[in-house]
C-alpha positions as CSV (number, residue, x, y, z in Angstrom):
1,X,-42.4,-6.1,18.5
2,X,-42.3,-3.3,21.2
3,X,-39.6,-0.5,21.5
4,X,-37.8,-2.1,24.1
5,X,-37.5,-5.5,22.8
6,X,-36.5,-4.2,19.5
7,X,-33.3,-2.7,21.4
8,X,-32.6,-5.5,23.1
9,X,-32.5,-7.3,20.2
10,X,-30.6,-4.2,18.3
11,X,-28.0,-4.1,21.4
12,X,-27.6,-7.7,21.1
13,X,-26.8,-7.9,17.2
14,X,-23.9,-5.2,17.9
15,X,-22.6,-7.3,21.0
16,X,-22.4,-10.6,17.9
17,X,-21.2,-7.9,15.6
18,X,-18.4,-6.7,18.2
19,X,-17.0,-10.2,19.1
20,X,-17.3,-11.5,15.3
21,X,-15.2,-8.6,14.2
22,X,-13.0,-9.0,17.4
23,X,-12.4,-12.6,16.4
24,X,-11.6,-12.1,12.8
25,X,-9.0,-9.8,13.6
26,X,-7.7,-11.5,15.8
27,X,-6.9,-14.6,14.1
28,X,-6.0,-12.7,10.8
29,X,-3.5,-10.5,13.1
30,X,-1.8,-14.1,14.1
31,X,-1.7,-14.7,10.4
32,X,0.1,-11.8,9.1
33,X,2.1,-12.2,12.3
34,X,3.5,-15.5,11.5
35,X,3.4,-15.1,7.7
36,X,6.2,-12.2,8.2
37,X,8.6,-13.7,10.8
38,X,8.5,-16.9,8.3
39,X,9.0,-14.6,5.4
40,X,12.2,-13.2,7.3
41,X,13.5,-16.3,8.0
42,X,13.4,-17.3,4.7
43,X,14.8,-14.3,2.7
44,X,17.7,-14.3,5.4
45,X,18.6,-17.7,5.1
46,X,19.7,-17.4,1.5
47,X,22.2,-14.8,2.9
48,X,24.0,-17.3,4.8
49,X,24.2,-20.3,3.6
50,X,25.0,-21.5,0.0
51,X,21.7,-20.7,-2.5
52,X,21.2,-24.3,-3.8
53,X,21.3,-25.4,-0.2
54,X,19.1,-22.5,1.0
55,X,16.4,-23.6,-2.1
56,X,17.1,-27.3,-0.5
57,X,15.9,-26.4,2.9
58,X,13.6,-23.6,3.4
59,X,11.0,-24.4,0.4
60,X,9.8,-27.7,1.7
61,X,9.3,-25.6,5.5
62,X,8.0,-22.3,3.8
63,X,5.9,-25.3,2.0
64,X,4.3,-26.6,5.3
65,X,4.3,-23.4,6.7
66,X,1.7,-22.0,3.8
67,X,-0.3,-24.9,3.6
68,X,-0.7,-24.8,7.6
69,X,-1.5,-21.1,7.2
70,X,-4.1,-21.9,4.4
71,X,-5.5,-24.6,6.4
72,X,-5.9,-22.6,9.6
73,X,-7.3,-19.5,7.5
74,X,-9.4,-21.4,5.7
75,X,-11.1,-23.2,9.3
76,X,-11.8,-19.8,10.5
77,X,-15.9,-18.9,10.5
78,X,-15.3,-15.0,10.4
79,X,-13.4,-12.2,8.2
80,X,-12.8,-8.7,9.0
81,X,-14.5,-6.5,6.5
82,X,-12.1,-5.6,3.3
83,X,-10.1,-8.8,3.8
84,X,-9.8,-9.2,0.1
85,X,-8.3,-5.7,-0.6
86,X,-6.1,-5.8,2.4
87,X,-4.9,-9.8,1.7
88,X,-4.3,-8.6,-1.7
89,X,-2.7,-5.8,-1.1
90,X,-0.1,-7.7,1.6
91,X,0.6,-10.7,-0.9
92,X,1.2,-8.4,-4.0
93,X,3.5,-6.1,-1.9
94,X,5.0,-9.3,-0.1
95,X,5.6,-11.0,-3.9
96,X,7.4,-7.7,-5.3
97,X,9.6,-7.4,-2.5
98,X,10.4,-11.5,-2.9
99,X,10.8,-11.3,-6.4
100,X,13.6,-8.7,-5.9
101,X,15.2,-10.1,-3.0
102,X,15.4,-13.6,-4.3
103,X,16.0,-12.6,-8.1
104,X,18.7,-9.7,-7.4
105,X,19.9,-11.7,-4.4
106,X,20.6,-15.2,-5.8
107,X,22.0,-13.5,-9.2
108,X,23.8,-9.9,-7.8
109,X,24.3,-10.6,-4.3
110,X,25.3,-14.0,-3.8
111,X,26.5,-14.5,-0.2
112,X,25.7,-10.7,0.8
113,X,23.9,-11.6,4.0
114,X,22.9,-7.5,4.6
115,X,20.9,-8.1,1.1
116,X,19.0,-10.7,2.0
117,X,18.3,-9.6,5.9
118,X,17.4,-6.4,4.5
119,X,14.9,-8.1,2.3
120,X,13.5,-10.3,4.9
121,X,12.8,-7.0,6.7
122,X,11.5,-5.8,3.4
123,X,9.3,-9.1,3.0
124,X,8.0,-8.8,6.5
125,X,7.1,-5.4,6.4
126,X,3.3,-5.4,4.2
127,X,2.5,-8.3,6.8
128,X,3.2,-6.5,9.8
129,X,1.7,-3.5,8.7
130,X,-1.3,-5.5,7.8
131,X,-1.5,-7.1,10.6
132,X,-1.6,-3.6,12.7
133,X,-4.4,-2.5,10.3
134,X,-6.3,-5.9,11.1
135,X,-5.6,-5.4,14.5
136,X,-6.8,-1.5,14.6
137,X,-10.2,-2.5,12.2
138,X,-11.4,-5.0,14.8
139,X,-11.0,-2.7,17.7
140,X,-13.3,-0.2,15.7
């Protein structure tokens, strides 16, 4: 192969290498975007409206919403690079901060809608920031 084909073909693997990182974070991005409003929506719920009732309602939605999520994530043909370390890091942060709004919330503060908003602000935070990070690796 001569010099000048082997850049062409070296300048075209990092144009495919460009756009397949550009596309994984862009649809991860969306993820994490959608995956923290949801998350907000649910922890604040349980702040205004009755627990049992809150349980009732947003489960079988944040039900469809993760399998629609999983679904979508699961169609997609490209990951950013450390997706595993960064989608751990998101959920595990995401599940403490659920596990103490909802478990202090539903037992402690019953009815205390500034807990449970502050917690959905809490539960959406690891997904936004991940989603920035996504967003900042696939620029790179």
């Amino acid at each position: 192969m001569e010099s000048t084909q082997a850049r062409k073909e070296l300048a075209r693997a990092d144009r495919l290498g460009s756009t397949s990182r550009s596309t994984a974070a862009r649809w991860y991005a969306r993820y994490l975007v959608i995956y923290g409003i949801a998350s907000f929506g649910l922890a604040s719920t349980f702040g205004f409206v009755d627990p049992r009732l809150a349980t009732a309602v947003t489960m079988p939605i944040w039900l469809v919403i993760i399998i629609g999520l999983s679904v979508w994530s699961m169609r997609q043909r490209t990951a950013i690079r450390g997706f595993g370390s960064l989608h751990g890091a998101v959920i595990g942060t995401w599940a403490a901060a659920w596990a103490i709004t909802i478990g202090l919330g539903t037992s402690v503060f019953a009815g205390s809608w500034p807990w449970f908003v502050g917690g959905g602000v809490a539960m959406a935070i690891p997904a936004f920031v991940g989603a920035y990070v996504t967003h900042r690796r696939g620029r790179a």
